[in-house]
C-alpha angles and dihedrals in degrees: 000000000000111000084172082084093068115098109206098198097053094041087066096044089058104049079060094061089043097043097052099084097042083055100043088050095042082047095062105039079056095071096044089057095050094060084057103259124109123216116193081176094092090106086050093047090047102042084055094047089054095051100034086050111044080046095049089045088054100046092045100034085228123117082195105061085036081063100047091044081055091056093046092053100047095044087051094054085052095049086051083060094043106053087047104060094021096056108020081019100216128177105315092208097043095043097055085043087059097046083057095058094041084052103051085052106050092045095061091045094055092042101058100097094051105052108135100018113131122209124200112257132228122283125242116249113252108211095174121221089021101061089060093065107120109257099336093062096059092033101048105016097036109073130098114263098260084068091059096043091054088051081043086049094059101054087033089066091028084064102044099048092053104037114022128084086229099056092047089062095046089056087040093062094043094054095045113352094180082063094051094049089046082053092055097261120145090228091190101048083049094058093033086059092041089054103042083057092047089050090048095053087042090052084045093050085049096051097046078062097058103032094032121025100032109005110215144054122291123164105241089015090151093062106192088318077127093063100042086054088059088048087046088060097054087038085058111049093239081286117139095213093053097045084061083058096047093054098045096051095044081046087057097050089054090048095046106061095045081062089043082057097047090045085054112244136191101228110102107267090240095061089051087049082050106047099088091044080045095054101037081058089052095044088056088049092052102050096046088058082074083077148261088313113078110232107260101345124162109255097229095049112156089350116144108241113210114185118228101204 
């Protein structure tokens, strides 16, 4: 094995670019979370941005609206999941496991006319100056945009559950959402809101898959990024920070043993397919080795609101 072979600059470079959808989609399921409702759709929400947008990106020549098609899907699934446990507030787990399957099949549905087109990709931003620093300029200044507005999204939502009113409602209804409608808060406005921005980053980390990482059109391309994303949230702590770590240590596994293949390693090629799967297991052992309390859940995780009044 020659593990000469293996850039490291460009090794890191690369687990940016995969880690990206996994962080825009665990991103968003934070903050879903965080209003109290849990959405095991996110499989389901990314799988239909990849294929609404790569369609939509076809059919108008335009990444950007593919992008923005992406983010309307998967908003609307959400909404669909939503609207179902919010408001006949039905099973919280069933319901998003169902939205994953719905999800997986539509898609392919949809897809079927557009196996094997290739879209151009996005281009890399050129900064100038900046991009010709050794190692830090390709590293940090030499990625797409997508890449930019996912780092922009952390501290974005950072910011705005520490600091914002409205982000202080949104934890306050997560942790006891009886104590948030006493106050006057519309509870389920609040987590329908929260969904529908969860769905719409969900529907943006799928369509990075097909216009960007790809960039074409598979059935099943997402391939349990959905679920990592889940895992990414607990592993987390429902912190934003640390979500960006998460994604990008499960993006550099994943990175890493395509590298391990092309150098020519020894190991069977399934267990290096299987190593980010493999570690995301061991992560979720670990932590639930803290105890029976989760780490930093929201109390009201999961938990059916029904309004008294």
């Amino acid at each position: 094995m020659d593990l000469s072979s293996i850039s490291p600059t460009l090794l890191i470079a690369s687990l940016m670019v995969a880690a990206t959808p996994i962080l825009l989609a665990a991103l968003g399921e934070m903050v879903v979370e965080k209003s109290g409702v849990l959405n095991l759709g996110v499989e389901g929400m990314m799988i239909m941005g990849a294929a609404c947008g790569f369609i939509a990106a076809i059919e108008t020549e335009s990444l950007w609206l593919g992008f923005g098609a992406a983010m309307v899907a998967g908003a609307v699934m959400a909404l669909l999941f939503g609207f179902l446990t919010q408001v006949l507030l039905s099973n919280q787990v069933a319901t998003g496991l169902a939205l994953t399957l719905f999800g997986l099949g539509l898609s392919s549905l949809l897809g079927q006319g557009y196996v094997g087109i290739k879209v151009d990709s996005l281009q890399r931003i050129d900064l100038g100056p900046l991009s010709d620093i050794p190692f830090f300029g390709r590293v940090l200044f030499g990625h797409d945009p997508m890449v930019y507005v996912s780092l922009a999204l952390v501290g974005g939502i950072w910011a705005f559950l520490r600091y914002s009113r409205a982000g202080l409602i949104l934890r306050a209804v997560g942790e006891s959402h009886d104590a948030a409608h006493a106050l006057g808060y519309n509870v389920r406005r609040v987590r329908l809101l929260a969904i529908a921005f969860g769905g719409a980053c969900a529907g943006l980390g799928g369509a990075y898959l097909s216009l960007v990482r790809v960039p074409q059109w598979t059935d099943g391309m997402t391939a349990g990024a959905g679920w990592i994303a889940l895992a990414i949230v607990v592993f987390a702590s429902w912190r934003a920070e640390r979500v960006l770590i998460g994604a990008y240590l499960f993006g550099g596994i994943a990175v890493l043993q395509l590298n391990l293949q092309t150098a020519g390693a020894t190991v069977p090629v399934e267990v290096l397919s299987a190593a980010p799967y493999l570690t995301t297991i061991l992560v979720l052992v670990l932590i639930s080795r803290r105890g029976r309390k989760g780490g930093d859940a929201p109390a009201d995780l999961a938990k059916p609101f029904h309004a008294s009044a």
